[in-house]
N, CA, C and O atoms as a GROMACS GRO file, in nm:
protein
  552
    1UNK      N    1  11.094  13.924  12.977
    1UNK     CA    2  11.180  13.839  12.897
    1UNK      C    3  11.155  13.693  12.931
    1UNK      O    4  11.170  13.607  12.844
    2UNK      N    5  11.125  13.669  13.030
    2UNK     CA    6  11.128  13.546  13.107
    2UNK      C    7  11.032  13.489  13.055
    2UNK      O    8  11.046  13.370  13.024
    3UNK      N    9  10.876  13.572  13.023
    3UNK     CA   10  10.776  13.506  12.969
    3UNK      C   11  10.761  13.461  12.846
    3UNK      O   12  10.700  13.362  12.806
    4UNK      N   13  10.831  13.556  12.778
    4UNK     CA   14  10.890  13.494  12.622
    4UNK      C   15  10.973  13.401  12.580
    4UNK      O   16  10.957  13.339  12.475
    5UNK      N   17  11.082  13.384  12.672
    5UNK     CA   18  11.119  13.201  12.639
    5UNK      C   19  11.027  13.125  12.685
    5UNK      O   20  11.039  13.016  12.630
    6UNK      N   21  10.909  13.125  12.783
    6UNK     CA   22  10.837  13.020  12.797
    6UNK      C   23  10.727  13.025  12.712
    6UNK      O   24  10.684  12.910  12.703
    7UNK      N   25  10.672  13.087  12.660
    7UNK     CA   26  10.580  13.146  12.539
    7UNK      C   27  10.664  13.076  12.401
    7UNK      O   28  10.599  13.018  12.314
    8UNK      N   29  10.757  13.083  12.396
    8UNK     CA   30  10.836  13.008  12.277
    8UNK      C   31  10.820  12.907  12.294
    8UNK      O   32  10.726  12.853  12.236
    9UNK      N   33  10.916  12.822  12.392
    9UNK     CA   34  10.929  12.683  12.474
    9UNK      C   35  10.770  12.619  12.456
    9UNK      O   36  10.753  12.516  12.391
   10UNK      N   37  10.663  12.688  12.516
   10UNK     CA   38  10.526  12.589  12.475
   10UNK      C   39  10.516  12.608  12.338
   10UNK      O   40  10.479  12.502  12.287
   11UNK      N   41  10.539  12.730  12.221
   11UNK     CA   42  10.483  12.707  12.106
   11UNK      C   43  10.571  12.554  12.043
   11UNK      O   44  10.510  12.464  11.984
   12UNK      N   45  10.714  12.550  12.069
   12UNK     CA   46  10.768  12.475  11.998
   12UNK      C   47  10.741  12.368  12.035
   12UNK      O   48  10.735  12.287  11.941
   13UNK      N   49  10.712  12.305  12.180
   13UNK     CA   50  10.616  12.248  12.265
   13UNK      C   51  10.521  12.162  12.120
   13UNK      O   52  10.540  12.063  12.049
   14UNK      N   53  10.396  12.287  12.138
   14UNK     CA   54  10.280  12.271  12.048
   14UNK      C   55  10.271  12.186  11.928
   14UNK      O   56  10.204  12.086  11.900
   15UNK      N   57  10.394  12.285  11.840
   15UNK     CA   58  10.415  12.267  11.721
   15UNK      C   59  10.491  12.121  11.685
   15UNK      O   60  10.452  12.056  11.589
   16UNK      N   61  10.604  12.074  11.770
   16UNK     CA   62  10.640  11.934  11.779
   16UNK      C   63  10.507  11.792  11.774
   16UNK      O   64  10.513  11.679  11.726
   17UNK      N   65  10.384  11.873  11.857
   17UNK     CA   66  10.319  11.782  11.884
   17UNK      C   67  10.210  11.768  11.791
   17UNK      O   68  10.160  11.660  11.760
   18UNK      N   69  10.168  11.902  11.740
   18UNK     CA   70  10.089  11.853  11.589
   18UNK      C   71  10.141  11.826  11.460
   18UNK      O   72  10.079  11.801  11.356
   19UNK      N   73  10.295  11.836  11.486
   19UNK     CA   74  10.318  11.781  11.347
   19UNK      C   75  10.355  11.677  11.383
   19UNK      O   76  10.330  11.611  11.282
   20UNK      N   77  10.419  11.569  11.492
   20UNK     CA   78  10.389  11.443  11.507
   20UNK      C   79  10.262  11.412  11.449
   20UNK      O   80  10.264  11.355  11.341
   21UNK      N   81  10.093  11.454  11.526
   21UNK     CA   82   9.990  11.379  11.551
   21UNK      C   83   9.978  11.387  11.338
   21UNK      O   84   9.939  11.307  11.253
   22UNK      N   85  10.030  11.513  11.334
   22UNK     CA   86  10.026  11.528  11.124
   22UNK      C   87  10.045  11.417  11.087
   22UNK      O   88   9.951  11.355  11.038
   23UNK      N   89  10.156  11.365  11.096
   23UNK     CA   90  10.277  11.261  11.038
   23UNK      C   91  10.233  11.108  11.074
   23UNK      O   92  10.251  11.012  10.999
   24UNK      N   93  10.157  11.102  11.230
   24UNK     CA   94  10.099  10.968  11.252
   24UNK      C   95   9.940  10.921  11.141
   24UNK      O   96   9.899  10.811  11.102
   25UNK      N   97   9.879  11.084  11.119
   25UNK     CA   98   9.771  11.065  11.061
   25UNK      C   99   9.806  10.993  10.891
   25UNK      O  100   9.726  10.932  10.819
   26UNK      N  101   9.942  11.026  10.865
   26UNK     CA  102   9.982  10.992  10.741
   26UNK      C  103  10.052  10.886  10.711
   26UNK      O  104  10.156  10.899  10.646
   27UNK      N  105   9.992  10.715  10.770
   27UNK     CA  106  10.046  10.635  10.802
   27UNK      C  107   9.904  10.530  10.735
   27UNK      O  108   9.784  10.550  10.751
   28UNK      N  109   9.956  10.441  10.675
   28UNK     CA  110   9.884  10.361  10.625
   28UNK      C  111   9.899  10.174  10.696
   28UNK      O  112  10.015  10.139  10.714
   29UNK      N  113   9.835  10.114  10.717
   29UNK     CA  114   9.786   9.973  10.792
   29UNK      C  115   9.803   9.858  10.648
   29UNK      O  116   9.724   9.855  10.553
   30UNK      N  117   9.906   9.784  10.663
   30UNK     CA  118   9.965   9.710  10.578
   30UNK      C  119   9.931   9.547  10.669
   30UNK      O  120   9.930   9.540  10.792
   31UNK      N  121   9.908   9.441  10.584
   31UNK     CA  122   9.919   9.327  10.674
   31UNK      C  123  10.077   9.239  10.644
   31UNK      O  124  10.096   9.202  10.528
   32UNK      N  125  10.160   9.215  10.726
   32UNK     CA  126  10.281   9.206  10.753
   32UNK      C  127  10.277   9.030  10.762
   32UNK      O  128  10.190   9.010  10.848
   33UNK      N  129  10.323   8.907  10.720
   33UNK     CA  130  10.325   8.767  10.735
   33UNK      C  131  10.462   8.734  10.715
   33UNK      O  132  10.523   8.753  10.610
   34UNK      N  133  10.508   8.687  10.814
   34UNK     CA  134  10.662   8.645  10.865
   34UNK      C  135  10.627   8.490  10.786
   34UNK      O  136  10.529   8.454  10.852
   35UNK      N  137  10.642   8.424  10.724
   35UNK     CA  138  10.667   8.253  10.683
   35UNK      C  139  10.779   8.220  10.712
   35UNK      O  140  10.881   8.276  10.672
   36UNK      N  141  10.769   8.086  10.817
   36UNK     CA  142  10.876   8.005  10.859
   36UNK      C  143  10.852   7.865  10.833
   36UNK      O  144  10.757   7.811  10.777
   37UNK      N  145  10.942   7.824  10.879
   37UNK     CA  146  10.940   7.670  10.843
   37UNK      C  147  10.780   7.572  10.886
   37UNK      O  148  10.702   7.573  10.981
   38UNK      N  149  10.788   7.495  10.757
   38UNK     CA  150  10.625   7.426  10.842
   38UNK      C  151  10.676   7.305  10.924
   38UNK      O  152  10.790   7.304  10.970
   39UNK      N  153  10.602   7.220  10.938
   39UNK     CA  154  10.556   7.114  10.980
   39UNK      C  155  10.640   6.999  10.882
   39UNK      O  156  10.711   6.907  10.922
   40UNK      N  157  10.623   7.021  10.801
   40UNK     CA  158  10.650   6.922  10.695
   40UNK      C  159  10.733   6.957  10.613
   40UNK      O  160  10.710   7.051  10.536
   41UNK      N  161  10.830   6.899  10.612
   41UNK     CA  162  10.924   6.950  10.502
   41UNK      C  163  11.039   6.847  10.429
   41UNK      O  164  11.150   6.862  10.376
   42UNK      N  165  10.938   6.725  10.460
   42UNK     CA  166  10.995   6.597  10.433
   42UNK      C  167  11.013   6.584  10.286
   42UNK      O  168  11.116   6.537  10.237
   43UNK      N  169  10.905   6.628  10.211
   43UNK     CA  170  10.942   6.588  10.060
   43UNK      C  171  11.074   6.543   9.977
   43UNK      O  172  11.186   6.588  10.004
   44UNK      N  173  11.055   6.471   9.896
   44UNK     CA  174  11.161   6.467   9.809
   44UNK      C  175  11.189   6.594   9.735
   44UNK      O  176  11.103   6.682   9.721
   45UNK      N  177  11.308   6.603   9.688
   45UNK     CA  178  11.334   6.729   9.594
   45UNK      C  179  11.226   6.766   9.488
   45UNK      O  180  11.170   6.874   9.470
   46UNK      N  181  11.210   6.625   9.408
   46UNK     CA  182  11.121   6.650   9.317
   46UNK      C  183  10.944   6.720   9.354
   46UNK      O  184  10.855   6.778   9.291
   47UNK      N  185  10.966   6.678   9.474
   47UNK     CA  186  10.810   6.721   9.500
   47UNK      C  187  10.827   6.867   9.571
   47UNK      O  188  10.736   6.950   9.571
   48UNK      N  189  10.971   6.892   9.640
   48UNK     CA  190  10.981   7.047   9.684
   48UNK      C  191  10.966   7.143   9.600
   48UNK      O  192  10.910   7.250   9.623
   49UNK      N  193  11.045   7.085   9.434
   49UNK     CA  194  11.034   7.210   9.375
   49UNK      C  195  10.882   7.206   9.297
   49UNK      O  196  10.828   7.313   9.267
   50UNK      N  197  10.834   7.110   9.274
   50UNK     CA  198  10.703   7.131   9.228
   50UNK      C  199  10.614   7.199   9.315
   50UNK      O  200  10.520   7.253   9.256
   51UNK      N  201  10.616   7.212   9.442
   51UNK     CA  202  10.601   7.304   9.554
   51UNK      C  203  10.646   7.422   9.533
   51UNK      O  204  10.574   7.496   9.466
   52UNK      N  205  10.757   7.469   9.574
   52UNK     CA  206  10.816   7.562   9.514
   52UNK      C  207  10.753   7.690   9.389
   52UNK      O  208  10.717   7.800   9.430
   53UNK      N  209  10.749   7.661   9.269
   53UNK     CA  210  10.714   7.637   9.155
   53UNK      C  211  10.569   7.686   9.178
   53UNK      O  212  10.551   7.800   9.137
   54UNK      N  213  10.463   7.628   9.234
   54UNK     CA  214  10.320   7.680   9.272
   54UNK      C  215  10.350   7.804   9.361
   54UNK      O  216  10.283   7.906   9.343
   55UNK      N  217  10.445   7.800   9.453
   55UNK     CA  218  10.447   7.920   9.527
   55UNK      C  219  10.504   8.037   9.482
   55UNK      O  220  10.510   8.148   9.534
   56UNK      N  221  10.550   7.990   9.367
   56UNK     CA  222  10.619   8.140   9.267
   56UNK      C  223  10.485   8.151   9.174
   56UNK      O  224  10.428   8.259   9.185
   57UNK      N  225  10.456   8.104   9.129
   57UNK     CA  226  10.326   8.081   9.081
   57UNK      C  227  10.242   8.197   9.123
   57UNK      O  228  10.204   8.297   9.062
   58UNK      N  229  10.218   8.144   9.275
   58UNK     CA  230  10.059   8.174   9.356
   58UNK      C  231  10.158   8.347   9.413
   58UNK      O  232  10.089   8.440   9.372
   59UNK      N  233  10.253   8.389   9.469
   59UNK     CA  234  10.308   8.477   9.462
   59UNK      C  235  10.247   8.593   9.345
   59UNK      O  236  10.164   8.680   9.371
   60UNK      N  237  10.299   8.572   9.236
   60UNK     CA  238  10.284   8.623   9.143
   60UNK      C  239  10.130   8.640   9.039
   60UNK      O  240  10.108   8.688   8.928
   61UNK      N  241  10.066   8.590   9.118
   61UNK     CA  242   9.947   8.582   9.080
   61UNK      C  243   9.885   8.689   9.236
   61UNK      O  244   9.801   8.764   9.185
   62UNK      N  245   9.891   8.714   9.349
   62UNK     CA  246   9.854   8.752   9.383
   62UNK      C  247   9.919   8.913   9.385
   62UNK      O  248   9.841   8.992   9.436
   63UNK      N  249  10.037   8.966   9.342
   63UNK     CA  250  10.084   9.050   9.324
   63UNK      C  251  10.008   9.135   9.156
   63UNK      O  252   9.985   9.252   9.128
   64UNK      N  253   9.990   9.015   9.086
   64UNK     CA  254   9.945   9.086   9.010
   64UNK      C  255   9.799   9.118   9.020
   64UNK      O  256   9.759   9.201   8.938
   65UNK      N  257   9.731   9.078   9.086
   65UNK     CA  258   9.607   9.098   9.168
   65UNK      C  259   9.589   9.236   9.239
   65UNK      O  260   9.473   9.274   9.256
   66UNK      N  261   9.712   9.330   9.290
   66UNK     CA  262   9.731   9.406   9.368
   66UNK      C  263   9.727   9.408   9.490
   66UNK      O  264   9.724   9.515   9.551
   67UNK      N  265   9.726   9.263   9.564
   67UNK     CA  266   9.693   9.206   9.636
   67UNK      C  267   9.842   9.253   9.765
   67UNK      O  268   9.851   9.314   9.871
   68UNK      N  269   9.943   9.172   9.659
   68UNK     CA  270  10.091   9.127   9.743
   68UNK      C  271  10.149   9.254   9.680
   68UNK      O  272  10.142   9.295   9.564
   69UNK      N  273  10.231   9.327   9.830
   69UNK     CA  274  10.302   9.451   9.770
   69UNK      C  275  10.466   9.414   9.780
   69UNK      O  276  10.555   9.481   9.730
   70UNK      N  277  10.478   9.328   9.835
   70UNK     CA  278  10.643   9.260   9.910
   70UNK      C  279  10.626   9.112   9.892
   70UNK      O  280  10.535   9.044   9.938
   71UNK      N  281  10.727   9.070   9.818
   71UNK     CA  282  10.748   8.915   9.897
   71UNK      C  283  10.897   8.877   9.891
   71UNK      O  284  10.978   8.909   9.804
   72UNK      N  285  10.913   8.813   9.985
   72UNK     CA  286  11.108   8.782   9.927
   72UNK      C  287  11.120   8.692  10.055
   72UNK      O  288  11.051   8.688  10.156
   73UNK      N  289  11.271   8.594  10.001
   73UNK     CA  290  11.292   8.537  10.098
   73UNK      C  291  11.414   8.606  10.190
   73UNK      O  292  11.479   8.700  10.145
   74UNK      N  293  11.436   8.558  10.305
   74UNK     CA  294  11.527   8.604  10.391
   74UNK      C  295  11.666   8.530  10.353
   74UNK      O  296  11.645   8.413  10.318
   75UNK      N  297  11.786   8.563  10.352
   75UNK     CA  298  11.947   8.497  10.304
   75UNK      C  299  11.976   8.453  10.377
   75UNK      O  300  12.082   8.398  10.346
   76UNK      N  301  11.952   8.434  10.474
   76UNK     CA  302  12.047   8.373  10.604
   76UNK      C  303  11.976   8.206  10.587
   76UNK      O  304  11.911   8.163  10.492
   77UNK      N  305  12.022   8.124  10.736
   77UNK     CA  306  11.963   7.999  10.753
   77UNK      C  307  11.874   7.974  10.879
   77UNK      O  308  11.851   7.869  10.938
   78UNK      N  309  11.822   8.126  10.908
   78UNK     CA  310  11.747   8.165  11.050
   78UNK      C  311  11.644   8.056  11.018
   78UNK      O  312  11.641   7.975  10.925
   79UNK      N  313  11.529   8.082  11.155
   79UNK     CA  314  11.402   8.020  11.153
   79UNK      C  315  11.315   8.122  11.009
   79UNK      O  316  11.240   8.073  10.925
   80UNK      N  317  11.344   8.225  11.017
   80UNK     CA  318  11.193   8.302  10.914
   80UNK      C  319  11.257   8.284  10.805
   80UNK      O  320  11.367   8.330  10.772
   81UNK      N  321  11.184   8.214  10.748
   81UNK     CA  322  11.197   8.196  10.575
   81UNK      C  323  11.203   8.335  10.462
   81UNK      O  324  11.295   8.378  10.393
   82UNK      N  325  11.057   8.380  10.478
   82UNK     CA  326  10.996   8.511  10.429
   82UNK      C  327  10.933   8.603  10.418
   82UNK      O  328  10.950   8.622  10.538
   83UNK      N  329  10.865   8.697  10.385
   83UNK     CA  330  10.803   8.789  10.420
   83UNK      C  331  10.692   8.797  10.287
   83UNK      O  332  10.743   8.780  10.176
   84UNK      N  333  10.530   8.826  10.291
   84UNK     CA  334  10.484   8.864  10.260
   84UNK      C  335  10.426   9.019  10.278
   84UNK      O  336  10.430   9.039  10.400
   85UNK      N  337  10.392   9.097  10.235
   85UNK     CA  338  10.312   9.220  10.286
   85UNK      C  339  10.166   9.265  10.181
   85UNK      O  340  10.180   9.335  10.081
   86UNK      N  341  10.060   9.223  10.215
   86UNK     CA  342   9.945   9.244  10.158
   86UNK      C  343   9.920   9.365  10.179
   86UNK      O  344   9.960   9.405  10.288
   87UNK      N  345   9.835   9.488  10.074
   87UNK     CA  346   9.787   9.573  10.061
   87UNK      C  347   9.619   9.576  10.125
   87UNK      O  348   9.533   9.593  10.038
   88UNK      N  349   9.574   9.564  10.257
   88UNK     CA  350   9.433   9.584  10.298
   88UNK      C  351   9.343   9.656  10.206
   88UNK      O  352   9.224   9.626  10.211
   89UNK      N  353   9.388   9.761  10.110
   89UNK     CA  354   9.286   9.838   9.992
   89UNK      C  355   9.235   9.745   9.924
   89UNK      O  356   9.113   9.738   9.911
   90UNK      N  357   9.320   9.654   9.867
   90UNK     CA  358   9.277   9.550   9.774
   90UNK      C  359   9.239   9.437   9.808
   90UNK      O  360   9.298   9.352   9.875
   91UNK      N  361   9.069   9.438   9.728
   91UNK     CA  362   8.984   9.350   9.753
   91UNK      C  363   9.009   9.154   9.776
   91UNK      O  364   9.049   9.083   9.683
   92UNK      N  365   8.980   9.106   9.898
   92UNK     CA  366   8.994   9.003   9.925
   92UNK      C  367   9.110   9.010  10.062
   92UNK      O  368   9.142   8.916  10.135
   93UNK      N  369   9.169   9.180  10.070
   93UNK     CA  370   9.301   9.146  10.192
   93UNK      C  371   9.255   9.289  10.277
   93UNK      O  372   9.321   9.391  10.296
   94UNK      N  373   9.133   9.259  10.315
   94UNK     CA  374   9.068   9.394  10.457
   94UNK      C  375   9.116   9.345  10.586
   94UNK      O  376   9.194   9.388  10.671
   95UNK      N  377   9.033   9.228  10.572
   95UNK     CA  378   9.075   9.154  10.713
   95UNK      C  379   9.186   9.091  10.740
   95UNK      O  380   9.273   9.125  10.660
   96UNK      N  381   9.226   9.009  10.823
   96UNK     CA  382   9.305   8.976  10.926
   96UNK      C  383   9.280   8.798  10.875
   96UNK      O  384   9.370   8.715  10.886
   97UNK      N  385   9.133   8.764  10.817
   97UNK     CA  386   9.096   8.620  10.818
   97UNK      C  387   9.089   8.619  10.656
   97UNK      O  388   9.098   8.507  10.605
   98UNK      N  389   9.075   8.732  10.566
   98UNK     CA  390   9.081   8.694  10.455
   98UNK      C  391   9.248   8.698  10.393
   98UNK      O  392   9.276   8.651  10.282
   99UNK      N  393   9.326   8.745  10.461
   99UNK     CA  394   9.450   8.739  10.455
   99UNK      C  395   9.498   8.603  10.451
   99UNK      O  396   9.560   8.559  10.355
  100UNK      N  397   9.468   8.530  10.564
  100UNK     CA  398   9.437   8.397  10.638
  100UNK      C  399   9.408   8.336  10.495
  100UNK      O  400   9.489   8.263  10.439
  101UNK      N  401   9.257   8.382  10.425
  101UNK     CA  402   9.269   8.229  10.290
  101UNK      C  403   9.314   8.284  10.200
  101UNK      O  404   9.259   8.229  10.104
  102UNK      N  405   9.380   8.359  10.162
  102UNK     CA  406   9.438   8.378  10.064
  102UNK      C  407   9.637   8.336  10.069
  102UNK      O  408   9.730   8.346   9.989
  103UNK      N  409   9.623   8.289  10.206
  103UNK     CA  410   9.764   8.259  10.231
  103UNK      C  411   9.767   8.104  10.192
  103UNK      O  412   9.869   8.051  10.148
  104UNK      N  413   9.610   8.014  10.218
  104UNK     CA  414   9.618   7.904  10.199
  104UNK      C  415   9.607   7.882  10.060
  104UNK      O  416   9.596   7.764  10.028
  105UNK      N  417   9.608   7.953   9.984
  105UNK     CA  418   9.588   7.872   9.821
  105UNK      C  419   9.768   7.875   9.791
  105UNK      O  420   9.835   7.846   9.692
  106UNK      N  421   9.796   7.919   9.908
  106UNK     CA  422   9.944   7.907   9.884
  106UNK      C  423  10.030   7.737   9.873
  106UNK      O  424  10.060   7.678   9.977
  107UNK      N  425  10.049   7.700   9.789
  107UNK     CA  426  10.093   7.524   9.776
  107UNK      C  427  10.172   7.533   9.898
  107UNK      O  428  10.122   7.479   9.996
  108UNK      N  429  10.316   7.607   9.917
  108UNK     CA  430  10.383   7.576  10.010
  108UNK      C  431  10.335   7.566  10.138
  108UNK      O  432  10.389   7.499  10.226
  109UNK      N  433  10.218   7.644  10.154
  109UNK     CA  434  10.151   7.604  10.332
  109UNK      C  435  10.078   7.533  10.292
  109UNK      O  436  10.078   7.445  10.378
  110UNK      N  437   9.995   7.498  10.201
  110UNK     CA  438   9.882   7.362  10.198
  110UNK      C  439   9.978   7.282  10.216
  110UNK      O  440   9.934   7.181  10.272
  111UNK      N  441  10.103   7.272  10.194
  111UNK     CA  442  10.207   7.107  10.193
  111UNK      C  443  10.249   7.147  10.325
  111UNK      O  444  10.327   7.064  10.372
  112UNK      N  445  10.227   7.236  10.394
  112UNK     CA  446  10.296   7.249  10.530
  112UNK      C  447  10.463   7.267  10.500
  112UNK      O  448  10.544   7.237  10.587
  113UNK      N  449  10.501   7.313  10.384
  113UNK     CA  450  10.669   7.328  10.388
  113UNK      C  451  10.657   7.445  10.437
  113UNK      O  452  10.768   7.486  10.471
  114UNK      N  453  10.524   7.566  10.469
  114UNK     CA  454  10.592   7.704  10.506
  114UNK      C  455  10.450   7.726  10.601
  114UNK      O  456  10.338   7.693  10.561
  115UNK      N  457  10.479   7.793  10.744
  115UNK     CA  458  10.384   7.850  10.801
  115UNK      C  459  10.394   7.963  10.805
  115UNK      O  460  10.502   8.012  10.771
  116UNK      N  461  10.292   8.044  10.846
  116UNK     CA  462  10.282   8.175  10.899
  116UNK      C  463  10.238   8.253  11.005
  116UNK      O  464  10.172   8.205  11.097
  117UNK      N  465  10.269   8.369  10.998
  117UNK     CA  466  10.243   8.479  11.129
  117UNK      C  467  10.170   8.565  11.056
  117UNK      O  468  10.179   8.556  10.933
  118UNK      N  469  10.077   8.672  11.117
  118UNK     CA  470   9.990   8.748  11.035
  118UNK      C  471  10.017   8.867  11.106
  118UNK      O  472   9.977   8.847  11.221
  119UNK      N  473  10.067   8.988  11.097
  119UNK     CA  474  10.047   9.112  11.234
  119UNK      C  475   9.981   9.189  11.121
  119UNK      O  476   9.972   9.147  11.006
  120UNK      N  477   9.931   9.317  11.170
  120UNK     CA  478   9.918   9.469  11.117
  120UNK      C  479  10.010   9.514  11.089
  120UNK      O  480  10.087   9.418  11.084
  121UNK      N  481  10.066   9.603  11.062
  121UNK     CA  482  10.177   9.674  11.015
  121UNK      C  483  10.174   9.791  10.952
  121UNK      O  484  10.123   9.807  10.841
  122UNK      N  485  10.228   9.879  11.017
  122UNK     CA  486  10.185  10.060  10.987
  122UNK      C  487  10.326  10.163  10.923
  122UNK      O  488  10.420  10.190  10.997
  123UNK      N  489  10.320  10.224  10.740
  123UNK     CA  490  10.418  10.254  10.710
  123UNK      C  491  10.325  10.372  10.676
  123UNK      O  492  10.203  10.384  10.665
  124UNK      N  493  10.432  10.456  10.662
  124UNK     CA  494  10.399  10.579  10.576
  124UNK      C  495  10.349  10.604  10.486
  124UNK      O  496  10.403  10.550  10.389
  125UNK      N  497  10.259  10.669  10.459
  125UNK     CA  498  10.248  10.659  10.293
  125UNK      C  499  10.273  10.715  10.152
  125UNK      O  500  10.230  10.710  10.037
  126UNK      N  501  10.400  10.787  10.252
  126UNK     CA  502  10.508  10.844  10.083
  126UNK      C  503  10.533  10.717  10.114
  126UNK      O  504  10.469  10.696  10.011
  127UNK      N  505  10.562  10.616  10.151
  127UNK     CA  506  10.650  10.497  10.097
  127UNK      C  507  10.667  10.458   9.970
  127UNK      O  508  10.629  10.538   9.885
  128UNK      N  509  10.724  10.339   9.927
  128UNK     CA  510  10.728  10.282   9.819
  128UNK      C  511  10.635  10.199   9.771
  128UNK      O  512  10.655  10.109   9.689
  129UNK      N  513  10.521  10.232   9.826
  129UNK     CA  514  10.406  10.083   9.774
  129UNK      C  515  10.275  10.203   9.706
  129UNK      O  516  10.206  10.298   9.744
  130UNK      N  517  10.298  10.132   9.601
  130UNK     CA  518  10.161  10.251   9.488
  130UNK      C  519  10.052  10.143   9.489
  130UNK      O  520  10.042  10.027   9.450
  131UNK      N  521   9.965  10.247   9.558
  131UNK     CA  522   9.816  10.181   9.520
  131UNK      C  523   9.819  10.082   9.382
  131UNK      O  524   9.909  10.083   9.298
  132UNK      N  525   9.686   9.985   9.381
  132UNK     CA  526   9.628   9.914   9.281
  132UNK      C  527   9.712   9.842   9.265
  132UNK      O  528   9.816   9.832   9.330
  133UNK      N  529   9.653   9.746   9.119
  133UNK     CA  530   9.753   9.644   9.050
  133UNK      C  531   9.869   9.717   8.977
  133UNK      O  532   9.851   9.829   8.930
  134UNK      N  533   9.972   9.660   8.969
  134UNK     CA  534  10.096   9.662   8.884
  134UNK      C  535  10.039   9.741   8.744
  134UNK      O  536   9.919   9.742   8.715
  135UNK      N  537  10.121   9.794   8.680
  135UNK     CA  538  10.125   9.796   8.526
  135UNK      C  539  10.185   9.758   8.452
  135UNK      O  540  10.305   9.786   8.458
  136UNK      N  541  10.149   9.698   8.375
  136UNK     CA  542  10.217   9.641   8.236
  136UNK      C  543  10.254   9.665   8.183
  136UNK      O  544  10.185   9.737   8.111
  137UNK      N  545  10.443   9.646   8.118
  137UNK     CA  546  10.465   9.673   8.051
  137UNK      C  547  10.426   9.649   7.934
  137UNK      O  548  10.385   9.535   7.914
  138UNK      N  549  10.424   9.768   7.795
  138UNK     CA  550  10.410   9.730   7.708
  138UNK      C  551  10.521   9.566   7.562
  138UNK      O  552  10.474   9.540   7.452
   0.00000   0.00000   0.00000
């Protein structure tokens, strides 16, 4: 009897541990960019929102690219402004440095009103982010 709870005890053992290593294999590498405040953020209004304005712009141009799978700003009045999350599948966001220029055609960091952080970032991939570009509505 004795050997059969421990004969159990390792299978469930076992079985805990390949369906972890299952579940880690089913994890997809997202690039994650925290934007906080830049350097510069002197502008006049008129020139913030014309800033602004390019960065909804350049946002939305790279989302529809299939590029950007997340962007939003944060509600509070913390240091992190916002969050980007690039899709690595889609061409121009593999690396770590092409992430990097595609952050700079961004107006708000060319004006220095927004910097960034770049990490890896590892989600599942039932998640909510569907391959490719967007579709259009008709």
């Amino acid at each position: 009897m004795h050997h059969t709870i421990k004969f159990l005890l390792i299978a469930v053992m076992c079985t805990g541990f390949f369906a972890s290593a299952s579940a880690q294999a089913q994890v997809k590498q997202y690039w994650f960019v925290m934007l906080t405040a830049g350097n510069n953020r002197t502008q006049d209004s008129a020139t913030a929102a014309k800033i602004q304005e390019g960065h909804m712009a350049n946002i939305n141009r790279l989302y529809n690219e299939g590029k950007l799978k997340v962007a939003g700003p944060f509600g509070d009045d913390g240091k992190w402004i916002g969050i980007f999350i690039f899709d690595p599948m889609a061409i121009g966001c593999v690396t770590k440095e092409e992430v990097e220029t595609l952050l700079k055609t961004d107006p708000a960091i060319a004006a220095g009103r927004l910097a960034y952080d770049i990490h890896p970032w590892w989600t599942a991939v039932t998640g909510s982010f569907v391959p490719g570009k967007p579709v259009k509505n008709p």
